[in-house]
C-alpha positions in Angstrom: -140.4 65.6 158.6 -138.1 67.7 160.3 -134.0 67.3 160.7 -133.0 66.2 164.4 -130.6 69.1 166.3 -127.1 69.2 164.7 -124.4 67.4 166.3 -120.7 67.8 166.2 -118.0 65.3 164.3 -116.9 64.5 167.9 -120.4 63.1 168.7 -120.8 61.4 165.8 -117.3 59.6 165.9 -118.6 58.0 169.3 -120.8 56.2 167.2 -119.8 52.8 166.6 -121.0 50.9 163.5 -119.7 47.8 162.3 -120.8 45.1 160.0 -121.9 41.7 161.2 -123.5 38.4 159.5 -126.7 37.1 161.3 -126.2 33.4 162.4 -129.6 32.7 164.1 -133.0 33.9 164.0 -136.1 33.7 166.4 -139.4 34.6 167.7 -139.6 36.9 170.2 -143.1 36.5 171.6 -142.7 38.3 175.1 -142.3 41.9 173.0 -144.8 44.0 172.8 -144.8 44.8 169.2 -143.9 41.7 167.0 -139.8 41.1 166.8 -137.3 38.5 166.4 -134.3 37.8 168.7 -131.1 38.1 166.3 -127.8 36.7 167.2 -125.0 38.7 164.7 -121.0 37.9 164.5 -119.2 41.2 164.1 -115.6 38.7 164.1 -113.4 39.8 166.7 -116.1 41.6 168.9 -118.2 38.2 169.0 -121.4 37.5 168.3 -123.8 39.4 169.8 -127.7 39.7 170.7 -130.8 42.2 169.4 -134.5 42.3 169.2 -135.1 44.2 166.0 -138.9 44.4 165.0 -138.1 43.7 161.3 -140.8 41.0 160.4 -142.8 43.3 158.4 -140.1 42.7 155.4 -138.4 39.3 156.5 -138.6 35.6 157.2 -136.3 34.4 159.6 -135.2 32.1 156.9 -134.0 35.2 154.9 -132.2 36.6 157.4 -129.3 33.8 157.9 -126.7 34.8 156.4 -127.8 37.8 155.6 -125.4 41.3 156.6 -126.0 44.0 158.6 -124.8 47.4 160.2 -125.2 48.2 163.6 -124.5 50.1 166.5 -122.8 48.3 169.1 -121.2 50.7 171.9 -124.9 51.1 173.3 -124.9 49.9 177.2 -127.5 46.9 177.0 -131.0 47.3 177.0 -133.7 45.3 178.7 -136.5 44.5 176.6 -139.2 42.0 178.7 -136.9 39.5 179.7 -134.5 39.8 176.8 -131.1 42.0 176.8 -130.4 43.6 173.6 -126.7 44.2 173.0 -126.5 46.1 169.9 -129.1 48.0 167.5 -129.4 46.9 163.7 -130.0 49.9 161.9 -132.6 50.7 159.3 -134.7 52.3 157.3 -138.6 52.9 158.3 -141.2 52.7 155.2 -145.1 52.6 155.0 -146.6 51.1 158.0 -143.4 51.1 160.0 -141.9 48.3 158.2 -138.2 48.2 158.5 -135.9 47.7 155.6 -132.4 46.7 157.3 -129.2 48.7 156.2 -126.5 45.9 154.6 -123.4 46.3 152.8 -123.6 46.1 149.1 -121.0 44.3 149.0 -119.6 41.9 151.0 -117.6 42.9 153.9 -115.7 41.4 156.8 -117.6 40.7 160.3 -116.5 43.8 162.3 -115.6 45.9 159.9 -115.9 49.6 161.1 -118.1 52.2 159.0 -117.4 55.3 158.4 
C-alpha cells in the first residue's frame, strides 16, 4: 500500500480530533452498505450525529458507552436522507471491517488530540 502525498504541520493542525462517548446507537437501513446512525457527546461541542459502517466488529449494544475519536470540523455530509456531522475514525482490517480508534484510557468528552 502506498503512503498518501505529504502534507505540512499547518494542514494537519486544521484537523480536529476530539474524544466523544457514544450515547445512542441505530440501524441505518437507507445506506447503501450496512451502517449504524451514532449519536456521540464530545461535552462542550454537544452531541453530535454520524453514519459509520462499523457493524462488521460491533453490536449496538457494545457501542454505548463506548469512546471514540473523531473528526469533527468536516462541513456536514448527506448520506440518503441522513446528515453526518462528524467522522469516527478507524482502522480497516480483512474484509473492510472497521476496528474504531478509542482512548486507552479514559478521557473527557471533547478533549482535543494531538
Amino acid at each position: 500500500m502506498e503512503r498518501k502525498p505529504e502534507i505540512s504541520w499547518s494542514d494537519f493542525e486544521k484537523i480536529d480530533m476530539r474524544s466523544g462517548t457514544v450515547v445512542s446507537v441505530s440501524d441505518f437501513p437507507k445506506a447503501m452498505n450496512p451502517s449504524y446512525i451514532l449519536e456521540v457527546d464530545f461535552g462542550e461541542l454537544g452531541i453530535l450525529k454520524s453514519a459509520a459502517q462499523i457493524t462488521k466488529r460491533y453490536s449496538k449494544e457494545e457501542l454505548i458507552g463506548k469512546q471514540i475519536i473523531a473528526v469533527v470540523n468536516f462541513p456536514r455530509k448527506q448520506i440518503a436522507n441522513f446528515f453526518s456531522e462528524c467522522l469516527v475514525l478507524g482502522v480497516y482490517g480483512e474484509n473492510r471491517a472497521v476496528t474504531i480508534l478509542s482512548p486507552s484510557l479514559e478521557v473527557g468528552n471533547g478533549f482535543q488530540v494531538g
